[in-house]
N, C-alpha and C positions, 0 to 999 in steps of 0.2 A: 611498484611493490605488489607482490602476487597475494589475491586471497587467501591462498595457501598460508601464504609468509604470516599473512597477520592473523590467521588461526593459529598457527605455532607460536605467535605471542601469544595470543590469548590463552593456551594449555599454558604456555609456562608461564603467565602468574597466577592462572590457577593452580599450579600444582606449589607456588612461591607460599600463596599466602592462602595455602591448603589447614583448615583449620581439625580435622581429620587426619592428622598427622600419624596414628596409630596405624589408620588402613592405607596409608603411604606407602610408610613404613614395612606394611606387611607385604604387599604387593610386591614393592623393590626387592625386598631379601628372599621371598619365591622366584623373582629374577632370577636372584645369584645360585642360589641354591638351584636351581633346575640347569642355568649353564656349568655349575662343576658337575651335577651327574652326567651331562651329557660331552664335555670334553675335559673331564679331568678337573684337579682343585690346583690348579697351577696356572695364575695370569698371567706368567709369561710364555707357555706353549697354548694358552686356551684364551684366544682373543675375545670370543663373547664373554667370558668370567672377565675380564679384563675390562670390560665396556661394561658391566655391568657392575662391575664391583666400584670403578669410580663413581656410575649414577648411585648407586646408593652413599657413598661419600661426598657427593656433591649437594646430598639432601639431609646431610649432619647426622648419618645413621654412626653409633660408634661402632667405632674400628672391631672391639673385640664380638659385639653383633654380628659382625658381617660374616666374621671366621665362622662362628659357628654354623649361620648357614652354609658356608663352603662345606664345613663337615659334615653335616646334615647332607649334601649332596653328593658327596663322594662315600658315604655309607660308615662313615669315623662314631656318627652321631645318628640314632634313631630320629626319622623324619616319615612325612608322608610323603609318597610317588605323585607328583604330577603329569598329568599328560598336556602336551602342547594343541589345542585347536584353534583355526580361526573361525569365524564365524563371517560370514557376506552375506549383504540386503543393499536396500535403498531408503533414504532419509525421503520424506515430501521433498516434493521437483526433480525427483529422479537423482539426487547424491545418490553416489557410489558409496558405500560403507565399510571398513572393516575392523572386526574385532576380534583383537588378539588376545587368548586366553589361555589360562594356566589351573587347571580342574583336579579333584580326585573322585568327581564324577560327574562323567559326560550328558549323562540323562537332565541330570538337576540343572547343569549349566545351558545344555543347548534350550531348555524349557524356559529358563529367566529369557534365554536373551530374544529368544522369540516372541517373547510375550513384551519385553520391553519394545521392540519394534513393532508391534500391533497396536499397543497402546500409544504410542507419539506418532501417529500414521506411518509404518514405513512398511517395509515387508522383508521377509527373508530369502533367499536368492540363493539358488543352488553350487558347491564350491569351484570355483575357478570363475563364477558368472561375473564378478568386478575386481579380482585382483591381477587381472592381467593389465587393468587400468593405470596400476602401479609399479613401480621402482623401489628396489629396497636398497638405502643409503643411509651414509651415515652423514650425523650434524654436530655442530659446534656454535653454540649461541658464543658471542662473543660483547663483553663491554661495549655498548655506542660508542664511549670518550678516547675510543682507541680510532687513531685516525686508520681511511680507507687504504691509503697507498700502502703504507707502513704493511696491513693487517695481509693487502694483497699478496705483497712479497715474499713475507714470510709462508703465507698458506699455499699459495700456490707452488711455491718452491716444492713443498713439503709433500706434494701431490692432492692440493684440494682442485674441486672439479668448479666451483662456485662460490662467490660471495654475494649476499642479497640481505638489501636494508631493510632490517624489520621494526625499521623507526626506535624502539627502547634498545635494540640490540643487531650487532652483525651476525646473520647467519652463511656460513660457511658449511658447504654441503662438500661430501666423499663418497667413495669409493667403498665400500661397506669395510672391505678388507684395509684402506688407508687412515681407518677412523681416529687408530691408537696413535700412529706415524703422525698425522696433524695436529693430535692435541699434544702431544710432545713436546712438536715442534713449536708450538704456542709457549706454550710452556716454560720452554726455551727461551725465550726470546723476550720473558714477564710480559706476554700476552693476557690478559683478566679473562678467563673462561668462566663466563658463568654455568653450562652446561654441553653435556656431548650425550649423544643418544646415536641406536640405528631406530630406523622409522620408516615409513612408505612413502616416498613422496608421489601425488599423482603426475600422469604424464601430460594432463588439461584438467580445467577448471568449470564447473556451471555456476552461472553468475546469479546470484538473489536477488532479485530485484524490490525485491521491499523490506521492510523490517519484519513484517510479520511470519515472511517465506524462511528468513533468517531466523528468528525465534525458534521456531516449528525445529529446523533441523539443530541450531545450539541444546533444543531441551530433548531431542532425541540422544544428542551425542552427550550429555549431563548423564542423562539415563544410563547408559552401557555404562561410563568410566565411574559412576558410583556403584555398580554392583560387582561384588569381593570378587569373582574371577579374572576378572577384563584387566587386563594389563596394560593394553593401549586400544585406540582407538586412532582409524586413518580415513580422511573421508577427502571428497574432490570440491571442496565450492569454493566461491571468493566472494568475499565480502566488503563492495564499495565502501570507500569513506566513509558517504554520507551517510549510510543505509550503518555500517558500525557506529557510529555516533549515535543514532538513534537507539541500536541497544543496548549499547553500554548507558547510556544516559538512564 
């Protein structure tokens, strides 16, 4: 199991048993709302609204919330303009970082996040200097209690590229474009989806070697995904067993 794999657990139950539900909340639906302005308020010709609109449904946002940020986004409904940037650095040990953010103004954002990676040791990195590290795919957390074989079948069938056990859950990795197609096909087939997202995954991993190298980069990556812009957060480590047990403990 990749370190990767069990940082993706670790966000989503953080984001499960996100007590901050407001700034969830708000996050998700400048999601949606920034993918209707930018391909339409229609999920069945605008597949990011599409992926986006179920994450926000998969986080109990109601139904008629969601519309109105579609409307909000397609100009039905006054809103503010977002602009999309990411942000790249390095966590302590040299993690690759990256933050994806959703602003209505560049000045204020680029200065938090700056400063958020100065103050938990990291530094900020000029654009393109660690996202070529990364892959943009899409994922499907899947129930554990769904056996492998069965889950294989259907997914791959469906055009998924991977399955990998993330211990509380099956993640099933795509094609960014095949993301809707697999949970569909899940779906279909009364698959338990707990969640589907597009994400970065890296293409290698730097391994922590202790708990405290781990610390340092978990409360760097804390930092970025509590402040109101950052919409996600993608970084490259893995974290041994042993060395997670210690921090979670």
């Amino acid at each position: 199991m990749s370190g990767h794999s069990k940082w993706a657990t670790i966000k989503h139950k953080k984001a499960a048993n996100d007590k901050a539900r407001g700034k969830l909340f708000a996050k998700l639906l400048r999601q949606v709302e920034v993918a209707a302005r930018e391909g339409g308020g229609d999920p069945d010709t605008n597949p990011t609204l599409r992926t986006m609109f179920q994450k926000a449904r998969d986080s109990s946002i109601p139904l008629d919330t969601i519309e109105r940020a579609v409307k909000r986004g397609t100009g039905e409904l006054d809103g503010v303009t977002y602009e999309q940037i990411t942000y790249e650095g390095y966590a302590p040990g040299g993690v690759a970082v990256m933050a994806e953010c959703l602003t209505d103004n560049r000045n204020r954002t680029g200065a938090d996040i700056r400063n958020i990676f100065s103050k938990n040791g990291g530094s900020m990195a000029e654009p393109g200097a660690v996202s070529w590290q990364f892959d943009r795919k899409g994922t499907v957390l899947v129930a554990r209690s769904v056996e492998e074989d069965d889950l294989m079948l259907t997914a791959l069938d469906a055009g998924a590229e991977d399955i990998v056990d993330d211990g509380d859950a099956w993640r099933v990795t795509t094609a960014p474009t095949d993301l809707a197609a697999v949970r569909s096909a899940l779906e279909a087939a009364d698959v338990p989806i707990e969640s589907s997202d597009l994400t970065m995954v890296p293409q290698s991993t730097i391994a922590l070697d202790s708990s405290e190298s781990a610390r340092k980069v978990l409360r760097l990556i804390d930092a970025l995904d509590d402040q109101d812009d950052v919409q996600a957060v993608h970084a490259n480590f893995d974290i041994p067993d042993t060395i997670l047990e210690a921090v979670e403990a």
